[in-house]
mmCIF entry with sequence, helices, sheets and N, C-alpha, C, O atoms, coordinates in Angstrom:
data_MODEL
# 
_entry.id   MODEL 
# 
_entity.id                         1 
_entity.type                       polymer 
_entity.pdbx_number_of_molecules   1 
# 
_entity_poly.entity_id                      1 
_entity_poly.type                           'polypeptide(L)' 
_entity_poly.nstd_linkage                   no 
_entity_poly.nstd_monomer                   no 
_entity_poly.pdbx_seq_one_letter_code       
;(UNK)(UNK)(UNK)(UNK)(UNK)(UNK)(UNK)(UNK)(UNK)(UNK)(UNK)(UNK)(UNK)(UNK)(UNK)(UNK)
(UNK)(UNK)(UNK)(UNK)(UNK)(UNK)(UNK)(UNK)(UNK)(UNK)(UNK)(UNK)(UNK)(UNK)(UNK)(UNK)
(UNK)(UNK)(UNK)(UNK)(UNK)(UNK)(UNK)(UNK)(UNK)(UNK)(UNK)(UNK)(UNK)(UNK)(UNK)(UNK)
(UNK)
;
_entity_poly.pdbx_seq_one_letter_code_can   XXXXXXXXXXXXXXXXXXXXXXXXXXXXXXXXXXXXXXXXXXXXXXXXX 
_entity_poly.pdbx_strand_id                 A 
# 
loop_
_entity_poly_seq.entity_id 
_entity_poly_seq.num 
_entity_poly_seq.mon_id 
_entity_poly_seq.hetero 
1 1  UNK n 
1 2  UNK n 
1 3  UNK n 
1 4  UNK n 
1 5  UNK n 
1 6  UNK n 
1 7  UNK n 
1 8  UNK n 
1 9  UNK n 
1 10 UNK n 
1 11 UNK n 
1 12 UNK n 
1 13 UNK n 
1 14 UNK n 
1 15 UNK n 
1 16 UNK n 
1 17 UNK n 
1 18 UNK n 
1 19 UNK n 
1 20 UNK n 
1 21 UNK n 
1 22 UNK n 
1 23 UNK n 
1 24 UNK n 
1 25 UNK n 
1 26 UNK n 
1 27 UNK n 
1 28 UNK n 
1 29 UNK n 
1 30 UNK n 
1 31 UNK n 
1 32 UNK n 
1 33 UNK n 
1 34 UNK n 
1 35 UNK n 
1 36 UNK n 
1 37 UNK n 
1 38 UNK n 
1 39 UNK n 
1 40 UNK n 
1 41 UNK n 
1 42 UNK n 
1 43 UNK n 
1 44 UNK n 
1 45 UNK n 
1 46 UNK n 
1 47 UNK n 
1 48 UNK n 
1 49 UNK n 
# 
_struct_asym.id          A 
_struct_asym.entity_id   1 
# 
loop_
_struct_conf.conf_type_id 
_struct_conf.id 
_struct_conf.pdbx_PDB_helix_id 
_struct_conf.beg_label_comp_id 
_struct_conf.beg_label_asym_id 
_struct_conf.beg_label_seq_id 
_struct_conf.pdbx_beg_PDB_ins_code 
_struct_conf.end_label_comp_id 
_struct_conf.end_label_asym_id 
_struct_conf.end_label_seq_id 
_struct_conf.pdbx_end_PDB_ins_code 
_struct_conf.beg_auth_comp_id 
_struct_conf.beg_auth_asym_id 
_struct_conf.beg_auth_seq_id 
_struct_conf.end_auth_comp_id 
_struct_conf.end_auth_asym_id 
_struct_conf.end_auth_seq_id 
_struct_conf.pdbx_PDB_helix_class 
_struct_conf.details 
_struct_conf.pdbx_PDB_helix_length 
HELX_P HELX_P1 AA1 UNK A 2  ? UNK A 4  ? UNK A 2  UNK A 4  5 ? 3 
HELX_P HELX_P2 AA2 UNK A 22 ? UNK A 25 ? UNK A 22 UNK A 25 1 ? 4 
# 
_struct_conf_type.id          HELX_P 
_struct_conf_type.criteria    ? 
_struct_conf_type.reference   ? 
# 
_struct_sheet.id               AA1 
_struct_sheet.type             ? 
_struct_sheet.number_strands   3 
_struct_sheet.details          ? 
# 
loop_
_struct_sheet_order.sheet_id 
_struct_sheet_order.range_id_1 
_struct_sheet_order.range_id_2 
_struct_sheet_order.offset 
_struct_sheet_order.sense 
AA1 1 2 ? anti-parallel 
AA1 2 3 ? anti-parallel 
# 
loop_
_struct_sheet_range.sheet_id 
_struct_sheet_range.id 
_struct_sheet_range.beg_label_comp_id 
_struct_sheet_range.beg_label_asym_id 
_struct_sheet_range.beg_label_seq_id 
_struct_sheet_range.pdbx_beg_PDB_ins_code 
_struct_sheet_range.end_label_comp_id 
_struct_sheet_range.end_label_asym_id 
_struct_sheet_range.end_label_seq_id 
_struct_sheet_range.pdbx_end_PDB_ins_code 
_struct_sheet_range.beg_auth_comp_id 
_struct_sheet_range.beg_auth_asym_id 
_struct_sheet_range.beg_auth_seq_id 
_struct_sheet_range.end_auth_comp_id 
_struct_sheet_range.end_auth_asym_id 
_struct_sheet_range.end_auth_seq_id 
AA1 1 UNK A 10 ? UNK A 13 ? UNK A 10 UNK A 13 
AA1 2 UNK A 43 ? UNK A 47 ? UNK A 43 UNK A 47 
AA1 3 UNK A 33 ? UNK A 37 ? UNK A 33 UNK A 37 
# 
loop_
_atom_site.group_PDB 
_atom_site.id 
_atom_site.type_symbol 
_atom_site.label_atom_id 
_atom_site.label_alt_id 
_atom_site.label_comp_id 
_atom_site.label_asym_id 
_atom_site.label_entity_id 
_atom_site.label_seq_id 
_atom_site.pdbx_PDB_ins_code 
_atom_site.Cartn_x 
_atom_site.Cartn_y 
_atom_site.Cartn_z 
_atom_site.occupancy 
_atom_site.B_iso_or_equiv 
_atom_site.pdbx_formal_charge 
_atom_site.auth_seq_id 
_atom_site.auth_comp_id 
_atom_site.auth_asym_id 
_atom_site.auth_atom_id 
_atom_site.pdbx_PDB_model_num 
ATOM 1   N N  . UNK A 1 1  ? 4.688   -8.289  8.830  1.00 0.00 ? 1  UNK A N  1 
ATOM 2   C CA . UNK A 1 1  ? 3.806   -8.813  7.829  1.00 0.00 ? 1  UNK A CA 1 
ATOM 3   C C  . UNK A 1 1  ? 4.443   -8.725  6.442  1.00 0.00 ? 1  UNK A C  1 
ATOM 4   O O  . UNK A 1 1  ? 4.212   -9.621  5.631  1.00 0.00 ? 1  UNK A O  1 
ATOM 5   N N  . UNK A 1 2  ? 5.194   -7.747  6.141  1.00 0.00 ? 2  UNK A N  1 
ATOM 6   C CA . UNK A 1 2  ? 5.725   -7.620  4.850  1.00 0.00 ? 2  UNK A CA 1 
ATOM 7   C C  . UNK A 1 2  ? 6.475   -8.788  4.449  1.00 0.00 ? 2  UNK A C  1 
ATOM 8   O O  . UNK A 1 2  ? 6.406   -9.090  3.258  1.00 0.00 ? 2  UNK A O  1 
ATOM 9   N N  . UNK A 1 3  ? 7.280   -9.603  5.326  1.00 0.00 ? 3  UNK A N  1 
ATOM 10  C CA . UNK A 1 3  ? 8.004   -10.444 4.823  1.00 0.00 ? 3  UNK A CA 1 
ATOM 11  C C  . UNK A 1 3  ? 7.345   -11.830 4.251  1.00 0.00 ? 3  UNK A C  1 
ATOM 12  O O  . UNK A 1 3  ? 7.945   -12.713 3.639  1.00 0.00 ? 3  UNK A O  1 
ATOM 13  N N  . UNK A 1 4  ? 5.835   -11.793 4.636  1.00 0.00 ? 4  UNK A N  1 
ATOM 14  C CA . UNK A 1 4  ? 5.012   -13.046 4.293  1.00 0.00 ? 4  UNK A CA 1 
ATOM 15  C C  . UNK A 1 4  ? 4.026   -12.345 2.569  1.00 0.00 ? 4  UNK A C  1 
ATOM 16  O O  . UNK A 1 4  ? 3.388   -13.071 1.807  1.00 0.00 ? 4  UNK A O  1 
ATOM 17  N N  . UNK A 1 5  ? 4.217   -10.833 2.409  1.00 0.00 ? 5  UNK A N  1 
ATOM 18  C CA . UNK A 1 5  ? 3.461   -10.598 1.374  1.00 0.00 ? 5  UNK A CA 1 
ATOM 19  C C  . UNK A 1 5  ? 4.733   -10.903 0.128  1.00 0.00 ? 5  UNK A C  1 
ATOM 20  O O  . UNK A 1 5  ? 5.959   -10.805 0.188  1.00 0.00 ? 5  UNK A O  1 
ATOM 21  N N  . UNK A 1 6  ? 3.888   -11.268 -0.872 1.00 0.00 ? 6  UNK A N  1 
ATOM 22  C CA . UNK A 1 6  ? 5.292   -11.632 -2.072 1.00 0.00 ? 6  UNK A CA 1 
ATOM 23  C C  . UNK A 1 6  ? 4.728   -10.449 -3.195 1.00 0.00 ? 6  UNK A C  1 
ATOM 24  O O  . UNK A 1 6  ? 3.700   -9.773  -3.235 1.00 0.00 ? 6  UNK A O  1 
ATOM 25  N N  . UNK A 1 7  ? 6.022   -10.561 -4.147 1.00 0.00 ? 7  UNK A N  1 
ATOM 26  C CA . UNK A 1 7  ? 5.651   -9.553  -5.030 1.00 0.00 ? 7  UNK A CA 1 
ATOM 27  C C  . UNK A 1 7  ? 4.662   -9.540  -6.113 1.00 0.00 ? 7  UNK A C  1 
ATOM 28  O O  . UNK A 1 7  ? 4.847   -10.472 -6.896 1.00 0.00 ? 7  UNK A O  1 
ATOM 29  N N  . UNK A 1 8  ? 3.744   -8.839  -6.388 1.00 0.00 ? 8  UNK A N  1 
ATOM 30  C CA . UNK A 1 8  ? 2.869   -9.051  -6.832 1.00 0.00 ? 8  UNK A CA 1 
ATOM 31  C C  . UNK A 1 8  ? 0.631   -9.054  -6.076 1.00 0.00 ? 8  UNK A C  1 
ATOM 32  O O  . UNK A 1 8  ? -0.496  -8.934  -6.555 1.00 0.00 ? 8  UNK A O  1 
ATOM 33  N N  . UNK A 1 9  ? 1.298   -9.278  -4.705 1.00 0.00 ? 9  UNK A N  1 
ATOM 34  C CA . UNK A 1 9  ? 0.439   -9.625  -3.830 1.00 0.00 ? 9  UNK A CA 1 
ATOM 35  C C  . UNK A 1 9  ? -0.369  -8.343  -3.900 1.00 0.00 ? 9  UNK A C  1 
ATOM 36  O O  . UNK A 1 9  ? 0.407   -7.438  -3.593 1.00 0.00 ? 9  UNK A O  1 
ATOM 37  N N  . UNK A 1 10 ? -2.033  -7.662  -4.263 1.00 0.00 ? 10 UNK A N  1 
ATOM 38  C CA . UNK A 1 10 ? -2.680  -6.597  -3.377 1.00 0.00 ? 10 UNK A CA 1 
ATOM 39  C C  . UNK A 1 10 ? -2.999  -6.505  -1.936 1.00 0.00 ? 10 UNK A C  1 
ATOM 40  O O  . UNK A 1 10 ? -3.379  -7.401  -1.182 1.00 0.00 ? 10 UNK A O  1 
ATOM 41  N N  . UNK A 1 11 ? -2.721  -4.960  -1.637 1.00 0.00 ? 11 UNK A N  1 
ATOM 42  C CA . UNK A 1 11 ? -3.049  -5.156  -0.347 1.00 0.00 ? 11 UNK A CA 1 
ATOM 43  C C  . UNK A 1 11 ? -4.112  -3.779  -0.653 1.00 0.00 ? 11 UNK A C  1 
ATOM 44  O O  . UNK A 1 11 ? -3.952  -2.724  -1.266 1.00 0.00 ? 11 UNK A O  1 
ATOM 45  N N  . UNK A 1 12 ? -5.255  -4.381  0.106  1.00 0.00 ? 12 UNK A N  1 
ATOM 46  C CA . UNK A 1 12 ? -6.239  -3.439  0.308  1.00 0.00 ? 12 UNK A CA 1 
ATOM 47  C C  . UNK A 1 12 ? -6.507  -2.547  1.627  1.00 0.00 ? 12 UNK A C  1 
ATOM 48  O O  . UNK A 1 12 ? -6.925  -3.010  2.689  1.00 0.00 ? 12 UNK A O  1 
ATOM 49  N N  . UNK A 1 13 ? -6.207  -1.236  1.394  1.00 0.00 ? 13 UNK A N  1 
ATOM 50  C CA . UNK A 1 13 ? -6.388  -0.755  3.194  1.00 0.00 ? 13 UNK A CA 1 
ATOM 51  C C  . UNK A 1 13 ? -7.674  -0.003  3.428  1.00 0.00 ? 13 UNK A C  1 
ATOM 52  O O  . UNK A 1 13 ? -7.979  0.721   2.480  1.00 0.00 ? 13 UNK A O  1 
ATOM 53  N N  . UNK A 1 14 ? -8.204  0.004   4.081  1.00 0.00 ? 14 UNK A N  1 
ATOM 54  C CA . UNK A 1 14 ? -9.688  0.235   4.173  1.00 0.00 ? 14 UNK A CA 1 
ATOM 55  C C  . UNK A 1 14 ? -9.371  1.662   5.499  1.00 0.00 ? 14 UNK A C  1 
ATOM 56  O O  . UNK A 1 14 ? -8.467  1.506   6.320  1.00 0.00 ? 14 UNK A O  1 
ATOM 57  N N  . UNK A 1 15 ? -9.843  2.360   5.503  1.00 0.00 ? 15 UNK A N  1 
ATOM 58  C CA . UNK A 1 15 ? -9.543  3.828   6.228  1.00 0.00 ? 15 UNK A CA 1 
ATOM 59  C C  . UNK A 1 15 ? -7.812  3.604   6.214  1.00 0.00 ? 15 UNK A C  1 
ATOM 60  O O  . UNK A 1 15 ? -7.329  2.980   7.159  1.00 0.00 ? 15 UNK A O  1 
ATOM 61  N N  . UNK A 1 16 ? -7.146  3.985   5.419  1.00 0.00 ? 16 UNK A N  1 
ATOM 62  C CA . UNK A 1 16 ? -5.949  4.337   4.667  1.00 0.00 ? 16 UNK A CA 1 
ATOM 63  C C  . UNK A 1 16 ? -5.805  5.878   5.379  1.00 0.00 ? 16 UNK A C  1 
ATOM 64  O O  . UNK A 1 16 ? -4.695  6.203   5.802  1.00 0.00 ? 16 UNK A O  1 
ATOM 65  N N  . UNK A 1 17 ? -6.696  6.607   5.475  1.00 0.00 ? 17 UNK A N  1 
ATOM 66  C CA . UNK A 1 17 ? -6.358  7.824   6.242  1.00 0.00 ? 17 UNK A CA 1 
ATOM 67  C C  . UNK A 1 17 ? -6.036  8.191   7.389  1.00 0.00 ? 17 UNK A C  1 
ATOM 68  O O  . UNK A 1 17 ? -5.278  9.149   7.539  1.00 0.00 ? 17 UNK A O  1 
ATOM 69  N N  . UNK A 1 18 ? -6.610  7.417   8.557  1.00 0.00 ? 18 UNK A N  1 
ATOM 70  C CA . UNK A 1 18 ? -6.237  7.159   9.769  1.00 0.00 ? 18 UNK A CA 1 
ATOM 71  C C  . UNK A 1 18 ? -4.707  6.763   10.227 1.00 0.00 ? 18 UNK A C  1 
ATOM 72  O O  . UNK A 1 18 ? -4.141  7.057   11.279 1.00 0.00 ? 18 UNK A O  1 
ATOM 73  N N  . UNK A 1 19 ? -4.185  5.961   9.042  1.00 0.00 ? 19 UNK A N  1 
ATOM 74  C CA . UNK A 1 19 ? -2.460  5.640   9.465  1.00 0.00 ? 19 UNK A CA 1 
ATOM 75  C C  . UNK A 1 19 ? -1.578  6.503   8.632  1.00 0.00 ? 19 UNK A C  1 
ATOM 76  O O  . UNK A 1 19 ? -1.125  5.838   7.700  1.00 0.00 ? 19 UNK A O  1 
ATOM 77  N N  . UNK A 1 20 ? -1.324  7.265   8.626  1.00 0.00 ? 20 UNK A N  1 
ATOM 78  C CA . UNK A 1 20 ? -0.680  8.078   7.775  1.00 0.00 ? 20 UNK A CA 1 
ATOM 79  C C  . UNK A 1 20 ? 1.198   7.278   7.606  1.00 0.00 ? 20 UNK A C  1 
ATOM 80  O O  . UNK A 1 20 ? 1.741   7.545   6.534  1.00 0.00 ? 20 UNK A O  1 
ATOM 81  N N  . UNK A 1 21 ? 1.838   6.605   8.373  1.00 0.00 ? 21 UNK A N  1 
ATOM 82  C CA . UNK A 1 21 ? 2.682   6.020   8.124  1.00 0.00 ? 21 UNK A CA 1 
ATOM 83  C C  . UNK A 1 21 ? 2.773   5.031   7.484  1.00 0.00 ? 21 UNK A C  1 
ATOM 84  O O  . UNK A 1 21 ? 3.783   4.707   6.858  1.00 0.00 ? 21 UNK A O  1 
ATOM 85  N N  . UNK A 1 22 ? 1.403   4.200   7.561  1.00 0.00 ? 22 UNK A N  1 
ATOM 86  C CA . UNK A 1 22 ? 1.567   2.891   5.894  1.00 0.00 ? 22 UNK A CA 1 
ATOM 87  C C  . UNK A 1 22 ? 1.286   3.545   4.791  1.00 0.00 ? 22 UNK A C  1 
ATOM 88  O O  . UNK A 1 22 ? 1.503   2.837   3.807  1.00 0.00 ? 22 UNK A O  1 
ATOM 89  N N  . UNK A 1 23 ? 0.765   4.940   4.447  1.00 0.00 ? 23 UNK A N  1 
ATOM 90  C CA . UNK A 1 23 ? 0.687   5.657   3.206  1.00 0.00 ? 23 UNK A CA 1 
ATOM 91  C C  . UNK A 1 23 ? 1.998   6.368   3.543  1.00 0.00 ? 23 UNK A C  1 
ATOM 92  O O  . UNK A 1 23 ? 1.395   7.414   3.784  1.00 0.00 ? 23 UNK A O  1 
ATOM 93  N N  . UNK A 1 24 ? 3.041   6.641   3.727  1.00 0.00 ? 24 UNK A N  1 
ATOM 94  C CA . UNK A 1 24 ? 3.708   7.280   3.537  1.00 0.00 ? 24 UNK A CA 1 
ATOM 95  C C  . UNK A 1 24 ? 5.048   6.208   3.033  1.00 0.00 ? 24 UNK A C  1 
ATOM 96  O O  . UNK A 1 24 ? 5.949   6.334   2.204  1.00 0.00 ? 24 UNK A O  1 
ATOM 97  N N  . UNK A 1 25 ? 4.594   4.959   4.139  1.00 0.00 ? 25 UNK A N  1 
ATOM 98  C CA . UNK A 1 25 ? 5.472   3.474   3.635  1.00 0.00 ? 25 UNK A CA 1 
ATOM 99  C C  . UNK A 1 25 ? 5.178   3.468   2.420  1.00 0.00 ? 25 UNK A C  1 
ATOM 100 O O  . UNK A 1 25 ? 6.162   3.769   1.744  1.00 0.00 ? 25 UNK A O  1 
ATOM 101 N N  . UNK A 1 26 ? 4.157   3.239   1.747  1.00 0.00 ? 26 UNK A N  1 
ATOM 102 C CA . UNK A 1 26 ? 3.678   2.340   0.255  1.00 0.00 ? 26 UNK A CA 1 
ATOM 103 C C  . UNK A 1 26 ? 4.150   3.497   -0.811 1.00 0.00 ? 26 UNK A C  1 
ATOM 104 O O  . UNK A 1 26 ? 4.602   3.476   -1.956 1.00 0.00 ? 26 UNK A O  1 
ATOM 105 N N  . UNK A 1 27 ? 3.793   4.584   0.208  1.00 0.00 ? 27 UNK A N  1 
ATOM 106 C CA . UNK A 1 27 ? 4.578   5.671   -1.285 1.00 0.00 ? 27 UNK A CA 1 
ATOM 107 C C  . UNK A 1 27 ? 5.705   6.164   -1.197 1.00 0.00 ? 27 UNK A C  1 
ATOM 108 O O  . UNK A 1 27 ? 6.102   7.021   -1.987 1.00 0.00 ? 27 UNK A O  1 
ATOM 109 N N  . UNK A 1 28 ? 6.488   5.650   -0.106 1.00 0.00 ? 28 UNK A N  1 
ATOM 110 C CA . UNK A 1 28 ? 7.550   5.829   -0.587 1.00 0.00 ? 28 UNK A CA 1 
ATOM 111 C C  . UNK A 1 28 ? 8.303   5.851   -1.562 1.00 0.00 ? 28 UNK A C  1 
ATOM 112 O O  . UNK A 1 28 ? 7.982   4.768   -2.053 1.00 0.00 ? 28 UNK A O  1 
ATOM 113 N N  . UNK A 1 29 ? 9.500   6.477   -2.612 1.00 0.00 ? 29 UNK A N  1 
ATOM 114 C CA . UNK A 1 29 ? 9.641   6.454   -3.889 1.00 0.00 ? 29 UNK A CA 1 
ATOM 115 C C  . UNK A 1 29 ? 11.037  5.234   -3.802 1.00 0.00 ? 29 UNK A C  1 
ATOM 116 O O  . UNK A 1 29 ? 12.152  5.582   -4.190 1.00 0.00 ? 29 UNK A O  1 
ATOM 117 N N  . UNK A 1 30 ? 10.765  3.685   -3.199 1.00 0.00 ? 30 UNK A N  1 
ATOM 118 C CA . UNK A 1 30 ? 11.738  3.238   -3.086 1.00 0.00 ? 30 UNK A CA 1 
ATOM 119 C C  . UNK A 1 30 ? 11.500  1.754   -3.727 1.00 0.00 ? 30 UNK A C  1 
ATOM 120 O O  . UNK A 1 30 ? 11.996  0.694   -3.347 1.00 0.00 ? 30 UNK A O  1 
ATOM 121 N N  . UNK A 1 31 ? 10.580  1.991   -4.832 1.00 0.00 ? 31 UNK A N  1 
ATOM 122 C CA . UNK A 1 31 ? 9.981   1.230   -5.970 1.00 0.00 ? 31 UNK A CA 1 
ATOM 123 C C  . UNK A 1 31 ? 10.211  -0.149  -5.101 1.00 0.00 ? 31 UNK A C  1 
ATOM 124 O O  . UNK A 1 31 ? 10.901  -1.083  -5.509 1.00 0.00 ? 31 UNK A O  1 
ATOM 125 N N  . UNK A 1 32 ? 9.421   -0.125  -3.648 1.00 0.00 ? 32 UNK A N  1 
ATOM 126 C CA . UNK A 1 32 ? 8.259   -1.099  -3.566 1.00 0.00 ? 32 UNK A CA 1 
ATOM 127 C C  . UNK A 1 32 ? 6.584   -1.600  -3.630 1.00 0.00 ? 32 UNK A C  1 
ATOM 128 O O  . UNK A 1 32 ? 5.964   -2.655  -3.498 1.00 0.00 ? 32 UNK A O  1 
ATOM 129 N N  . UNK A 1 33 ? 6.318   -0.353  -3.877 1.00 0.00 ? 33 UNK A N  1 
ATOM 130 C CA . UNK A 1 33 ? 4.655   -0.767  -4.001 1.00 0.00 ? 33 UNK A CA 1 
ATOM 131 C C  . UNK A 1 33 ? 4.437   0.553   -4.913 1.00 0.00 ? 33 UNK A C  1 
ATOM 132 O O  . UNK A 1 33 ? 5.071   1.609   -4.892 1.00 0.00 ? 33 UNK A O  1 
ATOM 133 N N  . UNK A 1 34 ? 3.120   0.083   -5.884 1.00 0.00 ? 34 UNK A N  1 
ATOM 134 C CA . UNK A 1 34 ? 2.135   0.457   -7.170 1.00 0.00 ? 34 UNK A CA 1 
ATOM 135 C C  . UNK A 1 34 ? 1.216   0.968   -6.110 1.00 0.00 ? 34 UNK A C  1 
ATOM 136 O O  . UNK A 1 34 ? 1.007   0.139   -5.225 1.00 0.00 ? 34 UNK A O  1 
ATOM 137 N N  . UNK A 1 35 ? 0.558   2.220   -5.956 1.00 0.00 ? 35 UNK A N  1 
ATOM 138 C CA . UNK A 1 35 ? -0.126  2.419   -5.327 1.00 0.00 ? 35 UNK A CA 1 
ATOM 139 C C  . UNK A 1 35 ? -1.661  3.263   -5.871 1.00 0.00 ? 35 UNK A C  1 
ATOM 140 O O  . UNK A 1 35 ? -1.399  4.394   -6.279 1.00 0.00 ? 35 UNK A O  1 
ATOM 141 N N  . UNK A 1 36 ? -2.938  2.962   -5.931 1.00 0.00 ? 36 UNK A N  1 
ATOM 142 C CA . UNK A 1 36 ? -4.234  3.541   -6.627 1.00 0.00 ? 36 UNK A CA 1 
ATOM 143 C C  . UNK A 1 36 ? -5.117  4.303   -5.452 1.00 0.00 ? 36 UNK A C  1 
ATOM 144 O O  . UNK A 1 36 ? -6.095  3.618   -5.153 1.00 0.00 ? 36 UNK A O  1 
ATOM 145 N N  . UNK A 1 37 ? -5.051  5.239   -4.889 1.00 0.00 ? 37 UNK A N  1 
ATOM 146 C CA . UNK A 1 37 ? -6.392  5.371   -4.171 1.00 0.00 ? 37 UNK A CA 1 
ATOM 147 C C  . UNK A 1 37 ? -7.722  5.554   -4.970 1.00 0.00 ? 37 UNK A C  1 
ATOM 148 O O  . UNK A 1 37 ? -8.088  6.366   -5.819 1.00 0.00 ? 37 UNK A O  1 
ATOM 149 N N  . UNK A 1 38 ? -8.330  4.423   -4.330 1.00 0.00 ? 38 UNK A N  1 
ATOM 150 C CA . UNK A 1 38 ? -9.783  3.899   -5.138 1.00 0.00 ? 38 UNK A CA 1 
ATOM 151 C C  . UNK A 1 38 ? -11.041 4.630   -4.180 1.00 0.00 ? 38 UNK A C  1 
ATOM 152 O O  . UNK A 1 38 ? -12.086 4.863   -4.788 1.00 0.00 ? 38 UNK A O  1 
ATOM 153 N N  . UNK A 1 39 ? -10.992 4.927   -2.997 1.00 0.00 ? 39 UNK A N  1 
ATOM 154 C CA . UNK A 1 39 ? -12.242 6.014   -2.381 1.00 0.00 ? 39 UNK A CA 1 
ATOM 155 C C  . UNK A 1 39 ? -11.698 7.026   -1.920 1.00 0.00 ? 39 UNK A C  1 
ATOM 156 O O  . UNK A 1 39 ? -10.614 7.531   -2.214 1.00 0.00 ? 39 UNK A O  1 
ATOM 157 N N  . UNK A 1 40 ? -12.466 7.331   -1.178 1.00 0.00 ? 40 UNK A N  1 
ATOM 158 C CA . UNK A 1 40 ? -12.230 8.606   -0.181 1.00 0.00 ? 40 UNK A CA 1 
ATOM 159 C C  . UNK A 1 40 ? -11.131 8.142   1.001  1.00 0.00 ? 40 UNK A C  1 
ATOM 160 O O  . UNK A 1 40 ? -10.459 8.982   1.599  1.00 0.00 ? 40 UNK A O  1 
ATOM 161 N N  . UNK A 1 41 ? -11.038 6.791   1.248  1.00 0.00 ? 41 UNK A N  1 
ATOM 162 C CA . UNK A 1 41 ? -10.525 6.120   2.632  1.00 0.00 ? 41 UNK A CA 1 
ATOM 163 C C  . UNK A 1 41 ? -9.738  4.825   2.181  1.00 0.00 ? 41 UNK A C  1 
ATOM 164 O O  . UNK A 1 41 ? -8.971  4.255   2.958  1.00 0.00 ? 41 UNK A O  1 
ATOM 165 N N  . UNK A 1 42 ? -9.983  4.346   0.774  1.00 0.00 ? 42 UNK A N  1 
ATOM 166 C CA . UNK A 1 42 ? -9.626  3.009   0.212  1.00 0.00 ? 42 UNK A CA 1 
ATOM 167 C C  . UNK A 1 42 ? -8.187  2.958   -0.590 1.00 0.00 ? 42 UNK A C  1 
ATOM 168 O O  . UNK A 1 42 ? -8.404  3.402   -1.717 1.00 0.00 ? 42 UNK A O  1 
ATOM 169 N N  . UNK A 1 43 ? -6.952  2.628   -0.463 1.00 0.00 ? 43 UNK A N  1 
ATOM 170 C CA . UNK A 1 43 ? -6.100  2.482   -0.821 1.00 0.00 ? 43 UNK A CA 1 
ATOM 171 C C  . UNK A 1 43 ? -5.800  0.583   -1.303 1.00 0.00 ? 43 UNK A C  1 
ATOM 172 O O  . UNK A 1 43 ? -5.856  -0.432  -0.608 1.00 0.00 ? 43 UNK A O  1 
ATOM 173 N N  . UNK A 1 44 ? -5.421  0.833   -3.087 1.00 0.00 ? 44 UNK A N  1 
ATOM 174 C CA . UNK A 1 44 ? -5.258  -0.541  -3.362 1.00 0.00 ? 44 UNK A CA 1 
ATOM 175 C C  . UNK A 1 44 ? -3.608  -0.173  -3.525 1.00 0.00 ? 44 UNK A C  1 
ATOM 176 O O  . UNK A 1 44 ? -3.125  0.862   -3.985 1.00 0.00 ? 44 UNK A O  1 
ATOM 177 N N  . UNK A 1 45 ? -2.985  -1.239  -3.053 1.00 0.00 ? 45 UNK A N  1 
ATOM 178 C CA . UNK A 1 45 ? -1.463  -0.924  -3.551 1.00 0.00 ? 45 UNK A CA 1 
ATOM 179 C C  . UNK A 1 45 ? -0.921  -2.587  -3.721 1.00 0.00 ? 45 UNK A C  1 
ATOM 180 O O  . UNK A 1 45 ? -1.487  -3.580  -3.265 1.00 0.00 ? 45 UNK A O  1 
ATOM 181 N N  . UNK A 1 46 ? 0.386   -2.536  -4.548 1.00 0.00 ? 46 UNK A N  1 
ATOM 182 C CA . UNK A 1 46 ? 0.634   -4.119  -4.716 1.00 0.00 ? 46 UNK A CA 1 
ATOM 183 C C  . UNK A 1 46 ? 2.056   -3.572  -4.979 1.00 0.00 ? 46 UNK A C  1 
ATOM 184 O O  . UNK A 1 46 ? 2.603   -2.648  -5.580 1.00 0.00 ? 46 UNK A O  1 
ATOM 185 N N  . UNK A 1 47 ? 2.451   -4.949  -3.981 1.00 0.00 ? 47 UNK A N  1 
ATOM 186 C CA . UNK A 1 47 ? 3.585   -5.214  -3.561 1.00 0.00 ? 47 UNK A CA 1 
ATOM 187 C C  . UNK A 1 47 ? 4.938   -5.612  -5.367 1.00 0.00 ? 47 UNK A C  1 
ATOM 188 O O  . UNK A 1 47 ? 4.888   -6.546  -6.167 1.00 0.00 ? 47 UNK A O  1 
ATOM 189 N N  . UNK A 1 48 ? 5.711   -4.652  -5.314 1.00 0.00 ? 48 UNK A N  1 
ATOM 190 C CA . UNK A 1 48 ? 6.624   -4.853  -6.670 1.00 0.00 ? 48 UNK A CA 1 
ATOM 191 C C  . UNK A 1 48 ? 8.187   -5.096  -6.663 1.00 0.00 ? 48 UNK A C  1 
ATOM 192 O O  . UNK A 1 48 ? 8.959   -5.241  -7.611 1.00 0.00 ? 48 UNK A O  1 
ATOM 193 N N  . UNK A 1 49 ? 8.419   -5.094  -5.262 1.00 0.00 ? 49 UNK A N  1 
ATOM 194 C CA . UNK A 1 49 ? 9.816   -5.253  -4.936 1.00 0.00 ? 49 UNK A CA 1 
ATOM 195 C C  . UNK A 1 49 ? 10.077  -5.860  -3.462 1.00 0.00 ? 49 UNK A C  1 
ATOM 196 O O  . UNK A 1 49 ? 11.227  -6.043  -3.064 1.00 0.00 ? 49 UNK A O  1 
# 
């Protein structure tokens, strides 16, 4: 899927806690994704590289 998101794109993950490997992807410190957790379970992050 990543190769169809462009930079700039949000991606909203809705129970963000359950996958612990796309939060560990998005935060990776390899300045591709801006990342906000907005709930308890809600992760907004956007694509920057």
């Amino acid at each position: 899927m990543e190769s169809r998101v462009r930079p700039g794109a949000f991606i909203v993950a809705d129970n963000a806690d359950y996958s612990p490997a796309y939060l560990a992807y998005v935060r990776a410190p390899a300045d591709r994704y801006l990342f906000v957790p907005s709930a308890a379970d809600v992760e907004l992050s956007m694509r920057i590289g």
